[in-house]
GUBA-390460 format. One line per 2 residues: their letters; for each residue x negated, y negated, z of C-alpha. Coordinates in nm, 3 decimals, decimal comma, always signed. Each point is the difference from the previous one (the first is absolute). Layout:
// residues N
a> X/Y/Z | ...
// end
This chain:
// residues 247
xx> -11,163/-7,873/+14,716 | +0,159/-0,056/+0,371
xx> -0,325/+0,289/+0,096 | -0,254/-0,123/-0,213
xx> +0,033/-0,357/+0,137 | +0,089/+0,114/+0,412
xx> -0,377/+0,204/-0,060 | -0,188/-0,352/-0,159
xx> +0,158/-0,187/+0,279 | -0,116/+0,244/+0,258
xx> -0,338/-0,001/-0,178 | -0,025/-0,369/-0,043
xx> +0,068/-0,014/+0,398 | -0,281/+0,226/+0,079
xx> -0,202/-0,177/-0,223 | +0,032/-0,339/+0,128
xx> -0,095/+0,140/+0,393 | -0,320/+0,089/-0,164
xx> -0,068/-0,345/-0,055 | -0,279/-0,138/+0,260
xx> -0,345/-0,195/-0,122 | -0,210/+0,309/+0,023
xx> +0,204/+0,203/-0,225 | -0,086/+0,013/-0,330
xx> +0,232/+0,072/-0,282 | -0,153/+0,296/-0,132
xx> +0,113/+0,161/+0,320 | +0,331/-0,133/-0,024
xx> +0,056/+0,130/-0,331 | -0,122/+0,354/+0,068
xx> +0,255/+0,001/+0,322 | +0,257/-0,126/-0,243
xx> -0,120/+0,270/-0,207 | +0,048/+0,261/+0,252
xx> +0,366/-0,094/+0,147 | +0,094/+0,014/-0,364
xx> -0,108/+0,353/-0,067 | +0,097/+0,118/+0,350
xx> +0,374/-0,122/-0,104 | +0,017/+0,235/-0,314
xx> -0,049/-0,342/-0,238 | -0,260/-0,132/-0,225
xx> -0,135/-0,349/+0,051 | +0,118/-0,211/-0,337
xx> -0,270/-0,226/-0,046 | -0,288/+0,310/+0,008
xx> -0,063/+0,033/-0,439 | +0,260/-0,254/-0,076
xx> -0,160/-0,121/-0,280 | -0,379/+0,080/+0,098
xx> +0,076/-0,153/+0,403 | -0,273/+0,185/+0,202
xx> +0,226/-0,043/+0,342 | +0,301/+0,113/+0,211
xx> +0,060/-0,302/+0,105 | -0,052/-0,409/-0,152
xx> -0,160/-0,234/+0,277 | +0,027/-0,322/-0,052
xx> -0,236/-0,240/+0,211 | -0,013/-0,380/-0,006
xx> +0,002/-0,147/-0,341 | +0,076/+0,354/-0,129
xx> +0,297/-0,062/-0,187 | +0,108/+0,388/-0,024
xx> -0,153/+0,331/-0,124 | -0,296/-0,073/+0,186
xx> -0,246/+0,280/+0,266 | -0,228/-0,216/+0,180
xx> -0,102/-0,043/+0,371 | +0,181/-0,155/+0,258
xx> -0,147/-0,248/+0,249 | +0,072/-0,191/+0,315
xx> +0,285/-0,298/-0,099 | +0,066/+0,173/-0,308
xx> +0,349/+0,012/-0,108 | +0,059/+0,359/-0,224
xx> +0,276/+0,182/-0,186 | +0,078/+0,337/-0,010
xx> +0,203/+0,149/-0,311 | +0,101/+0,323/+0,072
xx> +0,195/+0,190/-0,300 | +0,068/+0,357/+0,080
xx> +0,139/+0,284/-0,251 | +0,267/+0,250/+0,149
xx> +0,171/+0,297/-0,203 | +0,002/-0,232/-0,329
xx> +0,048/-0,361/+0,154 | -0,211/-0,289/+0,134
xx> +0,031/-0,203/+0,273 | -0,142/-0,369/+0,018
xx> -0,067/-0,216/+0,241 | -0,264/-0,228/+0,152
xx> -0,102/-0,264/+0,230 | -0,247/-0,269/+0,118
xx> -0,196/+0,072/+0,393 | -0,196/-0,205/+0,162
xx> -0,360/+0,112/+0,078 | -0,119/-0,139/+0,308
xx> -0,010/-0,376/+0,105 | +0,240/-0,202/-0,298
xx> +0,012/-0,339/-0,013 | +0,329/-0,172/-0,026
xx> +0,039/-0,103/-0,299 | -0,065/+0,362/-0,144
xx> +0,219/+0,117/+0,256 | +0,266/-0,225/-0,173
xx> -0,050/+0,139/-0,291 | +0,019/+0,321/+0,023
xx> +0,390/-0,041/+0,220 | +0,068/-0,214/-0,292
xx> -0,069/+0,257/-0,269 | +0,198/+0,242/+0,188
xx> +0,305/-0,241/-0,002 | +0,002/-0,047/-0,368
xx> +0,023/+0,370/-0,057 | +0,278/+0,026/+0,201
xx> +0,189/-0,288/-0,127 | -0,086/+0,140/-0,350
xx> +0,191/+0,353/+0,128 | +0,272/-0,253/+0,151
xx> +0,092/-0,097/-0,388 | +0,092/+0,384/-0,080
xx> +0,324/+0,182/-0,070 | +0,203/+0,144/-0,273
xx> +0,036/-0,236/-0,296 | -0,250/-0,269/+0,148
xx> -0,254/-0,173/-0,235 | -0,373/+0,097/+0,009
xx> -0,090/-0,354/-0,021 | +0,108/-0,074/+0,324
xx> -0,235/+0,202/+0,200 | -0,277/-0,238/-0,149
xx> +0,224/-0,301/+0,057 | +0,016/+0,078/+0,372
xx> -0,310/+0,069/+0,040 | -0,173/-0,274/-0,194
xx> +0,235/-0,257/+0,168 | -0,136/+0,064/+0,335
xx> -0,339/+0,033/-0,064 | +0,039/-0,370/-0,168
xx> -0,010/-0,064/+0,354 | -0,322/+0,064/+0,127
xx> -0,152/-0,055/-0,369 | -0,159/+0,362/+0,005
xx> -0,066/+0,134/-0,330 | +0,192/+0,298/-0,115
xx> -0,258/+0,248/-0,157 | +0,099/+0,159/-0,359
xx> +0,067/+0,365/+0,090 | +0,344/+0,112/-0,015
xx> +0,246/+0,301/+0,162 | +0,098/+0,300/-0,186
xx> +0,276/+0,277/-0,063 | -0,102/+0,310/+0,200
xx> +0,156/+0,361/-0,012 | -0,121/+0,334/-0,158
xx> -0,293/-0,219/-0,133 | -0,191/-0,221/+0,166
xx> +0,041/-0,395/-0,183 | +0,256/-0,031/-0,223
xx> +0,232/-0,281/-0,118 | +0,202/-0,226/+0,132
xx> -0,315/-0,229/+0,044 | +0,078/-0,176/+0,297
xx> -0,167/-0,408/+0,035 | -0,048/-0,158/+0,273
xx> -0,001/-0,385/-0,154 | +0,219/-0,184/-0,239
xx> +0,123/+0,201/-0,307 | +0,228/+0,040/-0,247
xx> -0,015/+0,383/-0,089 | +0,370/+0,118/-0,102
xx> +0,117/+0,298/+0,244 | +0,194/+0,069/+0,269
xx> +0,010/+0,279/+0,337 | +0,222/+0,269/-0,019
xx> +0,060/+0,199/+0,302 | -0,190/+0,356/+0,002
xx> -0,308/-0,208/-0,134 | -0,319/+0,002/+0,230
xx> -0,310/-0,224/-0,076 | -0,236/-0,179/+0,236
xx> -0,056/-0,378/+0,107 | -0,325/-0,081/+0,095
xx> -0,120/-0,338/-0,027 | -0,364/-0,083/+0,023
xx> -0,045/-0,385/+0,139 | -0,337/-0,174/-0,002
xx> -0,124/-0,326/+0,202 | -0,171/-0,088/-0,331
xx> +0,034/+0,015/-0,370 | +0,148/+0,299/-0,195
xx> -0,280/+0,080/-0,186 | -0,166/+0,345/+0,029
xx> -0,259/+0,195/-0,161 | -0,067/+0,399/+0,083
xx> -0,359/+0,088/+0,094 | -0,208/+0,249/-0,182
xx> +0,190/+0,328/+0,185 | +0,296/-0,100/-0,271
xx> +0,224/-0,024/+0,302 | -0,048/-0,263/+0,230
xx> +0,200/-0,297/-0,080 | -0,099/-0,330/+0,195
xx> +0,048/-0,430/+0,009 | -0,239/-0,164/-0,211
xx> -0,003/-0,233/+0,263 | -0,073/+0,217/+0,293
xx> +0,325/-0,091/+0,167 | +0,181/+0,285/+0,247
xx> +0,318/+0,186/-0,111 | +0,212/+0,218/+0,116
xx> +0,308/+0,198/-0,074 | +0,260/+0,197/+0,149
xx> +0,200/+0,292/-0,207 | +0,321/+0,215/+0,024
xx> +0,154/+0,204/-0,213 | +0,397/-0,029/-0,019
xx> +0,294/+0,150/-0,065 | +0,289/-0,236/-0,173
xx> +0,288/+0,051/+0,120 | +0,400/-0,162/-0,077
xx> -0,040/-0,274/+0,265 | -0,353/-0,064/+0,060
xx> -0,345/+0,215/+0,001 | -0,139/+0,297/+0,245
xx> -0,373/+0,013/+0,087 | -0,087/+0,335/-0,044
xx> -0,371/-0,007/+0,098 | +0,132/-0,200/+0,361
xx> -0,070/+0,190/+0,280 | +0,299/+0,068/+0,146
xx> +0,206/-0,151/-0,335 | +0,244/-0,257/+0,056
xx> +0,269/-0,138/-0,229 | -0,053/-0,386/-0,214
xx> +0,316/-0,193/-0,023 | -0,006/-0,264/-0,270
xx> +0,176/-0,266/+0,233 | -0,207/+0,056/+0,296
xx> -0,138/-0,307/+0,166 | -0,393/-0,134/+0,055
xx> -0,258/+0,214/-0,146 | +0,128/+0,363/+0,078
xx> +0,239/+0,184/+0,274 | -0,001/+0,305/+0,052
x> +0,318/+0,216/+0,018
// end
């Protein structure tokens, strides 16, 4: 797990330099593609289920799952989910493309900061439920939406249980150290409403409102959670203070 995840953050890092108003996603994914291969791994997403690509790029409204074309104050994300000698990695994030305004600049640092307050509610023996708690409690504060797509268990295969939500809940369950699962809330400006266009894949708002997302996938540990797909990794501690510190 510790190499399949250091490979999707190194890939995910490449990925998001390629990331200009001229460059279309098609050639990101077939770069993506490429790094992948050239690493001795297979890019997850590529036949999962019928996907066509290497790599999901997620522009605008696109809510995930999604291969269109990027354009000049676009925002876009970039899942990258990489298979290394029988384990996947996970991990994703949200660029800018181009000239942003600020209030899609806002929410895309605010996405980010709910993920990591969601990994700031893991350790050994801590509830599931608070990871949506967390994050739903802050977003109450900018009254973003928070989409309906939900983390995962991820090992020798590539989405598994625990189901991991990033609102309110009250699913039974709780972390166990030696467990590794992603958080990777999706927040949009708008409604939560989606529908998937006619490639099957390609979820978006029904309201044409941007989203974005951020994604790790972590390792729980007895006294708080490690990011495995960080590049370098650093350590959570459950009583650390503001958003995130990094040890």
């Amino acid at each position: 797990m510790r190499a399949a995840c250091e490979l999707a953050a190194r890939v995910l890092e490449y990925a998001g330099t390629l990331v200009k108003p001229w460059v279309t996603t098609d050639e990101i994914d077939r770069a993506v593609h490429q790094m992948i291969i050239d690493a001795g791994a297979y890019p997850s997403p590529l036949g999962y289920g019928g996907f066509p690509k290497s790599v999901c790029t997620s522009v605008n409204e696109c809510i995930c799952h999604g291969i269109p074309d990027s354009r000049n104050g676009d925002i876009i994300n970039i899942d990258v989910t990489v298979y290394l000698n029988g384990y996947h990695g996970d991990t994703s994030r949200t660029y800018l493309c181009g000239e942003v305004d600020e209030s899609t600049m806002q929410l895309v640092k605010v996405t980010e900061e709910c993920m990591l307050r969601g990994i700031s509610a893991c350790k050994h023996g801590a509830s599931f439920k608070t990871i949506g708690q967390r994050i739903s409690e802050y977003v109450d504060e900018y009254g973003y939406s928070i989409d309906p797509f939900v983390g995962h268990g991820i090992g020798k295969i590539f989405h598994s249980e625990p189901i991991i939500w990033h609102t309110y809940d009250y699913e039974p369950g709780y972390m166990v150290a030696g467990q590794t699962f992603t958080i990777e809330p999706t927040l949009s400006m708008g409604g939560t409403q989606c529908t998937l266009w006619d490639d099957g894949w390609t979820a978006v708002t029904v309201d044409g409102s941007l989203t974005a997302q951020f994604e790790h996938t972590i390792l729980v540990t007895g006294d708080g959670a490690e990011i495995l797909t960080m590049h370098p990794r650093a350590w959570i501690n459950q009583e650390l203070p503001g958003v995130m510190s990094y040890a």
